[in-house]
N, C-alpha and C positions, 0 to 999 in steps of 0.2 A: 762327529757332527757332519751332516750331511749338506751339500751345498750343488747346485744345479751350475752345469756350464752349458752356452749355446754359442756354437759357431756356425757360420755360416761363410761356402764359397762357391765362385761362382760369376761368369761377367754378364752383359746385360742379352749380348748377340751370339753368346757361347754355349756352347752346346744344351750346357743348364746348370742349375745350381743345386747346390748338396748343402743339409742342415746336418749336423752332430748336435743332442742334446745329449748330456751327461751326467746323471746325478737322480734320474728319476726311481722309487721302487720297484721292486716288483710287484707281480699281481694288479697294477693298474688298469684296468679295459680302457681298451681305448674303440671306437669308431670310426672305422673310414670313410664314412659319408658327412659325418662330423666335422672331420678336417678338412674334407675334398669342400664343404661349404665355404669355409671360413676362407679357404684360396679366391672361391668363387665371389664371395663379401669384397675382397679386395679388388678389384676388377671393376665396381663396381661406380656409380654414378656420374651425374648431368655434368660432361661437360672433357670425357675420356678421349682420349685421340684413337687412331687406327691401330696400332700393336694390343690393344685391349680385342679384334677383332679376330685376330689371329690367334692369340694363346689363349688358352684353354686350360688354367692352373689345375695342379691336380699334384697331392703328395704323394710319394710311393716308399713305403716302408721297403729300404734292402735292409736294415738289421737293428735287434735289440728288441723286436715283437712277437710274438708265437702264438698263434689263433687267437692273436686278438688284446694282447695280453702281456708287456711289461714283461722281461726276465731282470731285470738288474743291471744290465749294462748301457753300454751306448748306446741311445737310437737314431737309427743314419735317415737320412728322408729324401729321396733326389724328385727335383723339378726339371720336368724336359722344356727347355726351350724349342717351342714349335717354330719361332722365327730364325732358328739355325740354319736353316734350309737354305736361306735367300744370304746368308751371310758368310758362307762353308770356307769363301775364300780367304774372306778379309779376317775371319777369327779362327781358323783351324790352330788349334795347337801346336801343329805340327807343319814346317817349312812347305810351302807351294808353288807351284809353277808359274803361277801365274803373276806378275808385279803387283802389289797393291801398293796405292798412295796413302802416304800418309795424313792426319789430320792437324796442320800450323794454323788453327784458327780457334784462339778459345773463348769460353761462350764468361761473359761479367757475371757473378754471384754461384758460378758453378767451380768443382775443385780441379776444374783444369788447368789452369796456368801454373798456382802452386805446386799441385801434382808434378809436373813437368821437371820445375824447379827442381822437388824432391828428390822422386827418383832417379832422375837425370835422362827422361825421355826424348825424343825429338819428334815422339809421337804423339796426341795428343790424345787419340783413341786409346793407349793403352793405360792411360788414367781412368777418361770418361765410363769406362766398359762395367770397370769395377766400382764407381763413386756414383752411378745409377739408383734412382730409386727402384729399379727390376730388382734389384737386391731385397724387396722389403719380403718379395714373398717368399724369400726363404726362412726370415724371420717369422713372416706369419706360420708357415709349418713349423716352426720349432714351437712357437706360442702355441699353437693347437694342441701341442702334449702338455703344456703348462696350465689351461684353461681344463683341459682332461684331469689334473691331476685337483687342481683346484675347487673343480665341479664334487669330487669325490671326497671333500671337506667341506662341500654347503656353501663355495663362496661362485658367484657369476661377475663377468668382467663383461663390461655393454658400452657400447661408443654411442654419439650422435653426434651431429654438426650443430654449431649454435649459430656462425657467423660466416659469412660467405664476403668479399669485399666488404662494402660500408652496410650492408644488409646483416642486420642481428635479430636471432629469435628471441622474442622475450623471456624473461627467466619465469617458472618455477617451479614448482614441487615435482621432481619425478621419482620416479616406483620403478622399479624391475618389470612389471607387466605394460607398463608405457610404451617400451621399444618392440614391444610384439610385432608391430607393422613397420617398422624403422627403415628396413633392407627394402621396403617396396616403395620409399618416395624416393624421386629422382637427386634429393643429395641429400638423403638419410637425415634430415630435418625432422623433429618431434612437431612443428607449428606450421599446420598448411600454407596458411597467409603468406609467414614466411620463406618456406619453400619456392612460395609461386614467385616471389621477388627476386629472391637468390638464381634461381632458375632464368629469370629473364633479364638477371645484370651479367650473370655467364654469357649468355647469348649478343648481350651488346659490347663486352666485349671482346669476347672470339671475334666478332665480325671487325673492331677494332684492330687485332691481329694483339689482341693484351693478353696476358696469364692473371690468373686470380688465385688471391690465398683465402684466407681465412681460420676458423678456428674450430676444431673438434674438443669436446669434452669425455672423457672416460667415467663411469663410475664401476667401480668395484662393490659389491653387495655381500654382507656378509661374511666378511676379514675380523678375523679373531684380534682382541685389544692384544699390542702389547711384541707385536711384530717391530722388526728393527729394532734400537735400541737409542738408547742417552747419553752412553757412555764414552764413544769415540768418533768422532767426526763420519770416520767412512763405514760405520754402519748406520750411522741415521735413515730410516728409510725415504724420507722427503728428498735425500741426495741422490739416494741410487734411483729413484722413481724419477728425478729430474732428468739424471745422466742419461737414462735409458728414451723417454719419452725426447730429447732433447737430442738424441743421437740418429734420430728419422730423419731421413733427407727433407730439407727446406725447412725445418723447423726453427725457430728461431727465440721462442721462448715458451716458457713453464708457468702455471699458476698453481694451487690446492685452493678448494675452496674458495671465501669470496677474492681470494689473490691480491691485484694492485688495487682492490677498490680500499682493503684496508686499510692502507696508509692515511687517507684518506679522515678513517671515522676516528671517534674518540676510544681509547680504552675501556667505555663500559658497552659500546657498543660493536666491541671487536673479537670477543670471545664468546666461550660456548658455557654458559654458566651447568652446572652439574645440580641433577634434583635424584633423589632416590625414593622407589615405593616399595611395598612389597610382593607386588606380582610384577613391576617392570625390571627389579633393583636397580644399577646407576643409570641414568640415562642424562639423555640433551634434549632441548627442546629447539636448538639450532646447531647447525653445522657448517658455521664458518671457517671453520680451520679443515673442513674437507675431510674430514677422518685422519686430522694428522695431529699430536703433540709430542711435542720433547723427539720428534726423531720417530715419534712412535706410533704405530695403528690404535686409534681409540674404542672403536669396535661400530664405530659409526658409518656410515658408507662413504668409502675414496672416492673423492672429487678431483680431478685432474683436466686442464684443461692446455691444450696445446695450440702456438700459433703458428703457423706457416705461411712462410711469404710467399710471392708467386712465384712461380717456376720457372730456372734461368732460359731454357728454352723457348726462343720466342719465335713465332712465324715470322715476326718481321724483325729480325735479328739487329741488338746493339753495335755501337761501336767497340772493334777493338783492336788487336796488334796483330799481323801475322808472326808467327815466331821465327821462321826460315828467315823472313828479310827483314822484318822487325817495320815493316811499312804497316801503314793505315790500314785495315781489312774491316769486312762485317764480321759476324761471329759467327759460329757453328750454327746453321740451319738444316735440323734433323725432326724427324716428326716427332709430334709433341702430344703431350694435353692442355687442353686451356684451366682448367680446374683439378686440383687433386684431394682436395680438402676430405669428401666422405672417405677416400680411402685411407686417408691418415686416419682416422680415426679409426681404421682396421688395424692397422698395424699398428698404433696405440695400443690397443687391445693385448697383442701378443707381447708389447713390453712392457705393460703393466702386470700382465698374467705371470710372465717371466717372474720379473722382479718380487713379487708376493708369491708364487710358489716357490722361489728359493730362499726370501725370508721364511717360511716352514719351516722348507729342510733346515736352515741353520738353526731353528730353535727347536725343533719338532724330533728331528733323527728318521730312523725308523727302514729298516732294508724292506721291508713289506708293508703295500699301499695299508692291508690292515692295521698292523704296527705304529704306523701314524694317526689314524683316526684314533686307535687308542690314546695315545701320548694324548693329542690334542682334547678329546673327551674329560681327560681327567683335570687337563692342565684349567679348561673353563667349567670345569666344577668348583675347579681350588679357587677360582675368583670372584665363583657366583656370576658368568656372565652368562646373560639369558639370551639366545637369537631373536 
């Protein structure tokens, strides 16, 4: 049984960061203007601070590819931190001459102080460095072999933003050719209108000196019924797609489908009643449950929605403790961004991709990308499932 591992390390002002994904076949093609995008995606909308001016993501395969092309083992990915340069002293790996100070000032809603606690630092940088969301784009280059491999089973994973602060898009019907234009409005919004709002409550409050959250939604198109399973709590895929969506920095909760509005409606108004034909066979004529039952993918498109609070990082910094003298201080004032919303929704992408290309492998097997498409051909013949 085959199962994908993705690690990732790495600090935020350090040299750079290294992805290992683990578990993919061979003979996969992969692209590297494909992935060098997807780095570029993240970077990406209204509302970015200065370190987005500087770096210039970009994955670099050292191992586990061969023109182009999957061999079966690990594949390593490194990200050069271009803002190392300005940081050489205070993060070198290695002992320096120079004194650096250290950071007794931790910022409220960020894992600095606990950090501290934890490992028993008196630093407070040597938390922050690593508990950064700079971290996501190492995940998104690992997602980029996940989505590569996914692409090469018929299924596409597509973000957009719905909800910017108190500014929400209206809901409805979208299609995979929807997000065609997505990457070119200034915070990856499907609904102009809305954009143009969202856009100008960012602007009122950056000049505030505020952070803003809001809400990205994932869909996944084209996931095979039957992914995950029913049978034991930690393979349900509704958990592991939470764990993972949920484990993005500032993220703060999960939905599938219509999510909390369900509690909400009555039981006949909450499911997804089932019709069969015989040129569609089983199908939905709604998708409330978001492509998810018993744990398991119904063959309908994954609905994921994520919400993220604003960013601890504030220009005009909270109240909080120094740790040295344990007196009254501001908190850590480091550049920032006032919105990060579009780009959660990048990095959604890579943990959703993640998470449904190694429920695959777990059901699927298969040491050659062919080998799998076989498996899985035969397997939605045995259930009559029609794309």
């Amino acid at each position: 049984m085959g199962t994908l591992r993705l690690i990732t390390a790495g600090e935020s002002h350090g040299p750079g960061l290294t992805t290992i994904v683990e578990g993919l076949p061979a003979g996969l093609e992969l692209d590297r203007d494909v992935l060098n995008a997807d780095m570029a995606r993240r970077q990406l909308g209204h509302g970015r601070g200065g370190r987005m001016k500087i770096e210039k993501d970009a994955a670099e395969v050292t191992a586990g590819v061969r023109h182009g092309r999957t061999m079966g083992g690990p594949v390593a990915l490194q990200v050069v931190n271009r803002d190392y340069a300005n940081w050489e002293e205070r993060m070198n790996p290695w002992p320096v001459e120079a004194e650096v100070g250290e950071v007794h000032l931790p910022r409220p809603g960020h894992a600095d102080l606990v950090g501290v606690w934890k490992f028993g630092h008196t630093d407070v940088r040597n938390v922050l460095e690593r508990a950064s969301a700079r971290e996501t784009a190492a995940r998104v280059a690992g997602g980029g072999l996940a989505k590569a491999f996914l692409r090469a089973l018929g299924v596409q994973v597509l973000s957009h933003v719905v909800q910017v602060g108190p500014i929400r898009s209206p809901a409805r019907p979208v299609r995979p050719e929807d997000f065609a234009g997505v990457d070119d409005d200034p915070v990856r919004c499907l609904d102009a209108e809305a954009s143009r709002a969202m856009v100008a409550h960012i602007n009122q409050q950056r000049k505030a000196n505020e952070s803003i959250g809001g809400i990205f939604e994932v869909r996944a198109f084209g996931a095979t019924p039957g992914l995950g399973s029913s049978v034991s709590w930690e393979e349900r895929l509704d958990g592991r797609l939470a764990q993972a969506v949920c484990s993005i920095q500032a993220c703060k909760g999960v939905a599938f489908g219509d999510g909390f509005d369900l509690p909400a409606a009555p039981g006949s108004e909450a499911h997804d009643e089932i019709f069969y034909s015989e040129d569609r066979g089983y199908f939905r004529e709604t998708n409330r449950a978001g492509g998810l039952e018993g744990g398991m993918t119904t063959g309908e498109p994954l609905i994921i929605q994520g919400a993220l609070k604003p960013i601890p990082t504030l220009t005009k910094p909270l109240r909080s403790v120094d740790i040295s003298t344990r007196e009254p201080a501001q908190a850590l004032r480091e550049r920032t961004d006032s919105s990060v919303v579009p780009a959660g929704g990048v990095v959604a992408e890579a943990m959703v991709a993640f998470v449904l290309a190694d429920a695959y492998r777990r059901k699927f097997g298969g040491d050659h990308i062919d080998d799998v498409r076989e498996a899985v051909r035969a397997y939605e013949e045995r259930i009559g499932w029609r794309r």
